[in-house]
Backbone as numpy.savetxt, mean C-alpha at the origin, in Angstrom:
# Nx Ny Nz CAx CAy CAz Cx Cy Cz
0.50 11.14 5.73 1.88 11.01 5.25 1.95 9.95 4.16
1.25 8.83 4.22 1.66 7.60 3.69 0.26 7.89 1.91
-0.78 8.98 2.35 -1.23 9.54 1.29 -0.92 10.40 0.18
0.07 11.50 1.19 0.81 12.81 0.51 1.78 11.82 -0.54
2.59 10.81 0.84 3.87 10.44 -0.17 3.58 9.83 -1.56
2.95 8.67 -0.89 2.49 8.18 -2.80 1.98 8.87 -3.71
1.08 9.92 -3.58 0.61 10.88 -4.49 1.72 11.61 -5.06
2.30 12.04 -4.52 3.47 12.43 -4.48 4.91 12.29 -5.54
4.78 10.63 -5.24 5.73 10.11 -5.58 5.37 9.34 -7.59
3.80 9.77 -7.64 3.38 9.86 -8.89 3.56 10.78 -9.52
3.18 11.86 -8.59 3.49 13.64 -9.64 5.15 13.49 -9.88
5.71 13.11 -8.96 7.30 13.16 -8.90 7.33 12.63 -10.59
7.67 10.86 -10.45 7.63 10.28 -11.56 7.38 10.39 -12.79
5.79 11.28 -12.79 5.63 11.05 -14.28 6.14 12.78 -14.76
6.64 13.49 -14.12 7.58 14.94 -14.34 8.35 14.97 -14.42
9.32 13.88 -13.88 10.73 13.97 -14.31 11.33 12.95 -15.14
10.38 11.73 -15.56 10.62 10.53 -16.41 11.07 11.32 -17.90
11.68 10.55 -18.51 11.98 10.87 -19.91 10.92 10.23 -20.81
10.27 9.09 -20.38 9.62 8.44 -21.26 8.36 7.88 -20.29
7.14 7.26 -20.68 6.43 6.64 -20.28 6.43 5.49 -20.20
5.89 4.46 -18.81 6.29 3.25 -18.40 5.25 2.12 -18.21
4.33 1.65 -18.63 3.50 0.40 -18.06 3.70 -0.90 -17.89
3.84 -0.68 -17.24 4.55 -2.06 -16.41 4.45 -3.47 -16.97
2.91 -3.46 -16.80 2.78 -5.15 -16.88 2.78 -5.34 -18.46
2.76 -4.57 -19.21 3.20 -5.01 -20.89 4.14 -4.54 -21.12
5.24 -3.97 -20.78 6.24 -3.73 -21.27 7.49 -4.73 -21.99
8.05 -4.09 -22.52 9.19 -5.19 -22.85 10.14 -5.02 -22.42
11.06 -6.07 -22.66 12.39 -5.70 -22.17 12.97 -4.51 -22.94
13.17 -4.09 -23.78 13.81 -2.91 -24.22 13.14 -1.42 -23.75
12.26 -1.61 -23.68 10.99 -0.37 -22.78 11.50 -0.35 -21.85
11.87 -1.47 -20.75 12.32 -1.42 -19.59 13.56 -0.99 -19.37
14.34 -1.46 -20.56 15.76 -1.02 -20.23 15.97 0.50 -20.62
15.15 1.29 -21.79 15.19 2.58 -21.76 14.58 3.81 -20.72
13.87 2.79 -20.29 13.24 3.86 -19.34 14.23 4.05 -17.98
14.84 2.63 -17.53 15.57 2.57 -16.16 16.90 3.55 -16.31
16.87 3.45 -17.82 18.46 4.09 -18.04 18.35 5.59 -18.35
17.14 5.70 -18.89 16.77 7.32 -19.39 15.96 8.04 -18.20
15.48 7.40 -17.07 14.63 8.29 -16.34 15.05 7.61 -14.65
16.20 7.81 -14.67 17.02 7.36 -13.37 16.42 8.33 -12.29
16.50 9.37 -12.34 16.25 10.57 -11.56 14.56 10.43 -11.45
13.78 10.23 -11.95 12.45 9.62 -11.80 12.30 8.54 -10.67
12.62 7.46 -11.25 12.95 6.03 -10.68 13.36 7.00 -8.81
14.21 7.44 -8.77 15.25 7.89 -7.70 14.01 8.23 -6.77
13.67 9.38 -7.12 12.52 11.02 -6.32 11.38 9.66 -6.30
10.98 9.30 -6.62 9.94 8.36 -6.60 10.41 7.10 -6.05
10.91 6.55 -5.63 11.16 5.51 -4.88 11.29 6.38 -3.29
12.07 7.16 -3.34 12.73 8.19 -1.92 10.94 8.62 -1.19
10.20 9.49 -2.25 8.52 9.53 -1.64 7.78 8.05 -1.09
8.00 6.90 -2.08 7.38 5.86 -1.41 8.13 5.43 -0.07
9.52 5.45 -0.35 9.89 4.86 1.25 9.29 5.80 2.04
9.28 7.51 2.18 8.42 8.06 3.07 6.87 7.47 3.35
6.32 7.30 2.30 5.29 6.64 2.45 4.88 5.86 3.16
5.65 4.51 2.84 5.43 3.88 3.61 6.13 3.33 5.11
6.77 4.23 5.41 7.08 4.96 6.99 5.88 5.21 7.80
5.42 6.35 6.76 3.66 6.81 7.01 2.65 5.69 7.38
2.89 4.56 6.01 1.88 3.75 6.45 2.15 3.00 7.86
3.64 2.53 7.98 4.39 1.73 8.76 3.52 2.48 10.57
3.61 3.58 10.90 3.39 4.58 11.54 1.73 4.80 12.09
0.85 4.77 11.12 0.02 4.74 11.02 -0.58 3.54 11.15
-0.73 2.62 10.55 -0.78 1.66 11.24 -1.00 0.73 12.33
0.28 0.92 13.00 0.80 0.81 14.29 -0.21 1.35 15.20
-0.20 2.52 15.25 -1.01 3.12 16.24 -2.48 3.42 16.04
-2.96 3.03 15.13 -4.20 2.51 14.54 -4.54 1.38 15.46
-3.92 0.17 15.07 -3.91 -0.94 15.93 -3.93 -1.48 17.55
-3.17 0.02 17.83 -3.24 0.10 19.31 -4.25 0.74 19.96
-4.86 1.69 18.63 -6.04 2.71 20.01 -7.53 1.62 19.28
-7.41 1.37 18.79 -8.76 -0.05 18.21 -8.95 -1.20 19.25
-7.70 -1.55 19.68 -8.16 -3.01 20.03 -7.45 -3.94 18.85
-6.93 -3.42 17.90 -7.37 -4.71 16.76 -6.07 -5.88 16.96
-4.93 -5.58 17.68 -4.33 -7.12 17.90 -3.29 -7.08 17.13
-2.66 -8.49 17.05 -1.53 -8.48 16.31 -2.04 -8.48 14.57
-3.24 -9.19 14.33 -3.43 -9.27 12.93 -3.56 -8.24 11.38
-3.90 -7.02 12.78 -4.10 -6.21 12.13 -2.21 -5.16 11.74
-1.47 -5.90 13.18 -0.32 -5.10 13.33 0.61 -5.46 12.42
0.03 -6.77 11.89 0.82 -7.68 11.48 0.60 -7.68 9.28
-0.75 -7.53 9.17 -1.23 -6.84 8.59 -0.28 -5.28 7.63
-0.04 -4.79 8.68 0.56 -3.41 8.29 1.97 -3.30 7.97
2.89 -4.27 8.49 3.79 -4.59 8.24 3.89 -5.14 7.03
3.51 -6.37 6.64 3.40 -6.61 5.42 2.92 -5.55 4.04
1.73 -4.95 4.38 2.03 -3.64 3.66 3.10 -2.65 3.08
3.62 -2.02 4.52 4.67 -1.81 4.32 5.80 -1.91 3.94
6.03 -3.16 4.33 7.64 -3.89 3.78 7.59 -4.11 2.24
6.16 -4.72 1.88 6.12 -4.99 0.43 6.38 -4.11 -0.45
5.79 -2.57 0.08 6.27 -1.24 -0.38 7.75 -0.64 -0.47
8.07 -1.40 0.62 9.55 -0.92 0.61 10.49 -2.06 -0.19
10.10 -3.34 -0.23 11.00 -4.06 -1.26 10.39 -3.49 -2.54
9.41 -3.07 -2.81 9.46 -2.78 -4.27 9.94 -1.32 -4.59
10.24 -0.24 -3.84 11.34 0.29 -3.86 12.50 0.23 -4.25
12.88 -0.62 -3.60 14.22 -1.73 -3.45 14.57 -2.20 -5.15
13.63 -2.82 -5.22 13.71 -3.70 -6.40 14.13 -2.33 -7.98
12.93 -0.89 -7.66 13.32 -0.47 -8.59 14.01 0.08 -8.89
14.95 0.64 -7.43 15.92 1.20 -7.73 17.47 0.01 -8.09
17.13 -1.31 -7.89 17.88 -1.76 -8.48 18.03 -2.26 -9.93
17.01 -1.86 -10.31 16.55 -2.10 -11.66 17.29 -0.89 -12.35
17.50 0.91 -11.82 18.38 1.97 -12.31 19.75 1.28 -12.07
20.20 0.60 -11.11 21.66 -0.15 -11.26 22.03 -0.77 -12.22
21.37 -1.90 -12.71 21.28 -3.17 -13.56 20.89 -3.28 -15.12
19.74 -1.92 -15.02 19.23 -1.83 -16.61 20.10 -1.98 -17.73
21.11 -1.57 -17.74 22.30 -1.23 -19.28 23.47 -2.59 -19.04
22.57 -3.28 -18.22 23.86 -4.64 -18.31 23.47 -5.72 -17.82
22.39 -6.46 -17.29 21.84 -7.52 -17.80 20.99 -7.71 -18.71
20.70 -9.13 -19.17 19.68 -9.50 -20.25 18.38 -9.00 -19.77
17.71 -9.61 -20.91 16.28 -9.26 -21.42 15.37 -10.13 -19.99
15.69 -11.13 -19.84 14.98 -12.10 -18.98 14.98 -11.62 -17.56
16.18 -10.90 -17.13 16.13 -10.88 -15.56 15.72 -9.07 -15.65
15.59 -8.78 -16.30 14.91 -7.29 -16.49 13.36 -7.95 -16.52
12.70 -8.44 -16.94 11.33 -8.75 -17.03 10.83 -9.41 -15.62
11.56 -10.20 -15.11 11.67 -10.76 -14.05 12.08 -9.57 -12.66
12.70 -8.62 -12.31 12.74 -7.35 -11.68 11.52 -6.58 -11.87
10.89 -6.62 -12.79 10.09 -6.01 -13.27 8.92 -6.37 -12.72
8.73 -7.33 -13.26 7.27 -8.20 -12.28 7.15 -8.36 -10.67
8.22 -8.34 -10.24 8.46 -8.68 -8.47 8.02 -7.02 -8.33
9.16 -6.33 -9.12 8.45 -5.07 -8.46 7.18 -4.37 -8.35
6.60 -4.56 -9.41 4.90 -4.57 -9.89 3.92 -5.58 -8.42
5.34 -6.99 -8.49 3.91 -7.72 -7.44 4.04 -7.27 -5.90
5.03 -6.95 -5.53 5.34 -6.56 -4.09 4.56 -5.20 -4.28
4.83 -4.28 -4.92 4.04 -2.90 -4.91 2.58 -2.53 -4.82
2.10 -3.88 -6.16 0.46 -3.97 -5.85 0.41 -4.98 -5.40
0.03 -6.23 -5.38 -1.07 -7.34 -5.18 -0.19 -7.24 -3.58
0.45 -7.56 -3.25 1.44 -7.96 -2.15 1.38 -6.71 -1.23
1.42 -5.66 -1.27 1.01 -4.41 -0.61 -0.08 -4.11 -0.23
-1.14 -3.88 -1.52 -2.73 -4.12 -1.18 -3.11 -5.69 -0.27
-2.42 -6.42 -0.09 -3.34 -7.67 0.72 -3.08 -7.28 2.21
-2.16 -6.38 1.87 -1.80 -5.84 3.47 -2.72 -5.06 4.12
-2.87 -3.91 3.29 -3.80 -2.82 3.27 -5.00 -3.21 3.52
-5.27 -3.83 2.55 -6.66 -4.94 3.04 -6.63 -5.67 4.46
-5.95 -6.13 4.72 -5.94 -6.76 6.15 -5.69 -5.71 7.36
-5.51 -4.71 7.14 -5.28 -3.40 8.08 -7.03 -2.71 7.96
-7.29 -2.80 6.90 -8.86 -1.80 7.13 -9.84 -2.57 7.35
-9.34 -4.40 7.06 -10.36 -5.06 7.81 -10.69 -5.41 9.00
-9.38 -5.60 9.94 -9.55 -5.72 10.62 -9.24 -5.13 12.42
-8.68 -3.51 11.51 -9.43 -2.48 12.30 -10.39 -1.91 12.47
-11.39 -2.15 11.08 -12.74 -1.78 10.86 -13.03 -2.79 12.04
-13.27 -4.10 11.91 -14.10 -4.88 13.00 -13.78 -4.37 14.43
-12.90 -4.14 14.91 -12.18 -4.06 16.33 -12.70 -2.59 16.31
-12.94 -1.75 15.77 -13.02 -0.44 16.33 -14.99 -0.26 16.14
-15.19 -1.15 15.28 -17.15 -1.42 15.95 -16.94 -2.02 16.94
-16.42 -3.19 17.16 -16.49 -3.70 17.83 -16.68 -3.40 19.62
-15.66 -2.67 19.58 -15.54 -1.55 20.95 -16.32 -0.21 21.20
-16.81 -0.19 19.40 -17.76 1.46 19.79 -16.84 2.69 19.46
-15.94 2.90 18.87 -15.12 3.70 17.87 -15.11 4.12 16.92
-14.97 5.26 16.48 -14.68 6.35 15.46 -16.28 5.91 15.24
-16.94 6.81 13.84 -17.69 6.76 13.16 -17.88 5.50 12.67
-19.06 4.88 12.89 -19.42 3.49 12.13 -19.38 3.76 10.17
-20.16 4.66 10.05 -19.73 4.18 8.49 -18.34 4.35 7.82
-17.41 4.82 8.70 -16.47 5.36 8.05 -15.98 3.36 8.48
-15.80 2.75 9.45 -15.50 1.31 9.93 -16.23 0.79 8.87
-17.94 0.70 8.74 -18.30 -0.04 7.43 -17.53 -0.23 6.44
-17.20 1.38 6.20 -16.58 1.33 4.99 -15.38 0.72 4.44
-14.61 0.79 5.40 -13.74 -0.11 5.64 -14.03 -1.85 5.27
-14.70 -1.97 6.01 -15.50 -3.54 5.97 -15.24 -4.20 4.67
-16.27 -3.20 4.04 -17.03 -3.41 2.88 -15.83 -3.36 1.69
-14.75 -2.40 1.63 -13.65 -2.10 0.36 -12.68 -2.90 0.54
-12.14 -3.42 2.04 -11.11 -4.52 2.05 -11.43 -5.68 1.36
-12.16 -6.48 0.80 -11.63 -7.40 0.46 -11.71 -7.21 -1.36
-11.98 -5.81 -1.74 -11.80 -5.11 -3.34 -10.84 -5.23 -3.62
-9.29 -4.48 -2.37 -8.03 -4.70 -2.41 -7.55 -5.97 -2.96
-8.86 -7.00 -2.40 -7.77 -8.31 -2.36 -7.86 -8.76 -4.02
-8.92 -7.89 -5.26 -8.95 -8.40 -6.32 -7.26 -8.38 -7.27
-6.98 -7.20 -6.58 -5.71 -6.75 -7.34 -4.85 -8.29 -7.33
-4.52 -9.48 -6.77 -4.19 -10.69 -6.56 -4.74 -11.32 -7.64
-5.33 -10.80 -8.72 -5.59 -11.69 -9.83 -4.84 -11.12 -11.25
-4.21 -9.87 -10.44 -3.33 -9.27 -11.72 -1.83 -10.30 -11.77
-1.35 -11.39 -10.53 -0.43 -12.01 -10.49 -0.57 -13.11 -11.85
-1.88 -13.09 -12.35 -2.04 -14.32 -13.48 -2.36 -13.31 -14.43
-3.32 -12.35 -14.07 -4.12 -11.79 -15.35 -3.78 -10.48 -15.13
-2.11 -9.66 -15.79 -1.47 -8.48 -15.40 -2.41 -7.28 -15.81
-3.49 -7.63 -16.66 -4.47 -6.27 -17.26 -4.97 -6.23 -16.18
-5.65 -6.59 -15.01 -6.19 -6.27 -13.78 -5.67 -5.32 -13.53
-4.34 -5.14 -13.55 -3.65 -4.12 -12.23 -3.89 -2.42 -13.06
-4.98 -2.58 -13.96 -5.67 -1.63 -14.65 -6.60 -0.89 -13.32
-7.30 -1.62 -13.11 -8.07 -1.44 -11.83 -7.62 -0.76 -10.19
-6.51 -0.95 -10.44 -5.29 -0.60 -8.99 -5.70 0.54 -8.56
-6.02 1.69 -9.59 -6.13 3.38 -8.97 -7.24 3.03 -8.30
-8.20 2.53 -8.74 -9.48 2.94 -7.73 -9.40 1.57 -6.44
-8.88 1.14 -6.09 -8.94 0.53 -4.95 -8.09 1.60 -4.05
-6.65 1.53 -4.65 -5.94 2.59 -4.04 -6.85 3.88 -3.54
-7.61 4.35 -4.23 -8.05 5.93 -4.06 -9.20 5.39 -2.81
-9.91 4.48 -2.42 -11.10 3.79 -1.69 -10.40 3.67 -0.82
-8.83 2.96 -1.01 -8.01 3.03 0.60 -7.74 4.26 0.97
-7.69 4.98 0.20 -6.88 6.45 0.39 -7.86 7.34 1.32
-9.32 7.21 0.63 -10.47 7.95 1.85 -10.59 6.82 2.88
-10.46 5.67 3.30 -10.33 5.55 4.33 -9.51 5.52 5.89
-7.94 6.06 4.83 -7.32 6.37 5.61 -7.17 7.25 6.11
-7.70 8.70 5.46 -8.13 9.94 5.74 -9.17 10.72 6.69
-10.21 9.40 6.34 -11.89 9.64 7.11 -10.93 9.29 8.93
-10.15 7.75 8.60 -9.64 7.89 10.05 -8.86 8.71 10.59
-8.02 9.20 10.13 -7.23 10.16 10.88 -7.96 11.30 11.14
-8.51 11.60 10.63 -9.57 12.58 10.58 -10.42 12.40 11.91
-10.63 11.16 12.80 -11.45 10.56 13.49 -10.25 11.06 14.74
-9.79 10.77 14.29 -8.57 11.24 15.76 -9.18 10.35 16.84
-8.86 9.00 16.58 -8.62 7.87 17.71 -7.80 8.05 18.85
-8.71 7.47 19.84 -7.63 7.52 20.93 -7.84 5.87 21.52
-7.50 5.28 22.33 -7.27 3.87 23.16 -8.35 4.21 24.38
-9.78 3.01 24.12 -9.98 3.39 25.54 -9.67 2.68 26.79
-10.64 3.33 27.88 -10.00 3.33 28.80 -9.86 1.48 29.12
-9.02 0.84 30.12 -9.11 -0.49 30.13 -10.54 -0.61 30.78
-11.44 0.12 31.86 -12.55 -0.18 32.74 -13.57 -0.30 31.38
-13.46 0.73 30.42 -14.81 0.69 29.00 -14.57 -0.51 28.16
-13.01 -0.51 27.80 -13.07 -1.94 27.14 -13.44 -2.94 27.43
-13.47 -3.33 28.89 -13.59 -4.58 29.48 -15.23 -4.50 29.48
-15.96 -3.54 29.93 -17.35 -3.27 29.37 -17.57 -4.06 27.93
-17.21 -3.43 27.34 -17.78 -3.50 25.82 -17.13 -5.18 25.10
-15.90 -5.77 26.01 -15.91 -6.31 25.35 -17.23 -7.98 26.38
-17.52 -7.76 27.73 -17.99 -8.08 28.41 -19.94 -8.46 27.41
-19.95 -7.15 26.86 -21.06 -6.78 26.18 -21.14 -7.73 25.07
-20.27 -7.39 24.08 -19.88 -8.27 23.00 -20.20 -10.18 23.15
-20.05 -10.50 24.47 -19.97 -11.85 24.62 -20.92 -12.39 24.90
């Protein structure tokens, strides 16, 4: 769900926009034509990410519960999520606001929404595949390389956090995104379940 929607919510966007949008160089007048000329964009594409990240919200959750992985990871997903959903937030208030504030608090909407969406979203994401990856080796769950893999791409997510100084980074965003995207897939795909409390207490008995 939280794959379909964002994909989704790109095909949406760039089909019904009037104009084309890049974020982190834009100007204020770019910004203000686009919010005002491609409202219905902005709209269908914000509406897919909140599904989205429902999906992720959802997923998540019950990720966390059949792993083992704890609050960090639960906690983790939330932040994901929410960050997704304030930057939602943010852009559809940006279709409110475009044709009547200044130049400054349009650039400023602009950037929050960019940072809650990536760097602030991905650190979430990252903290969800890291540390359900550990908890679900840990216990002996799903496929190990698909958990490696996990391992190994969470802390890639965490580069996107250097686009907050250096905005050409967030050049890089698709392919972390697409690395989270098969690992969220390979898991569901794994069809987790919670084991039993007598195996956990095994394994985690083992572990120590």
């Amino acid at each position: 769900m939280f794959v379909i929607g964002f994909v989704a919510s790109l095909v949406a966007g760039a089909l019904l926009a009037r104009s084309s949008l890049f974020l982190p160089g834009a100007t204020a007048g770019q910004l203000r034509d686009y919010y005002t000329g491609s409202q219905l964009a902005v709209g269908v594409s914000s509406l897919l990410q909140l599904l989205a990240a429902a999906g992720l919200a959802w997923f998540g959750h019950g990720l966390s519960a059949a792993v083992g992985a704890g609050r960090w990871a639960t906690s983790a997903t939330w932040l994901a999520a929410s960050a997704f959903v304030l930057s939602c937030a943010l852009s559809l208030s940006l279709v409110a606001v475009a044709g009547s504030v200044g130049d400054g608090t349009l650039l400023v909407l602009a950037r929050l929404t960019l940072a809650f969406g990536g760097p602030v979203h991905l650190t979430g994401l990252a903290g969800l595949l890291w540390f359900s990856s550990r908890a679900a080796l840990a216990h002996g769950q799903g496929p190990r390389w698909v958990m490696r893999f996990g391992i190994l791409i969470s802390p890639l997510l965490l580069v996107s956090l250097v686009s907050l100084i250096l905005p050409a980074v967030t050049r890089g965003e698709p392919l972390w995104r697409l690395l989270a995207a098969v690992w969220l897939i390979a898991v569901s795909a794994a069809n987790l379940r919670p084991p039993s409390l007598g195996a956990r207490s095994r394994v985690q008995e083992t572990t120590r």
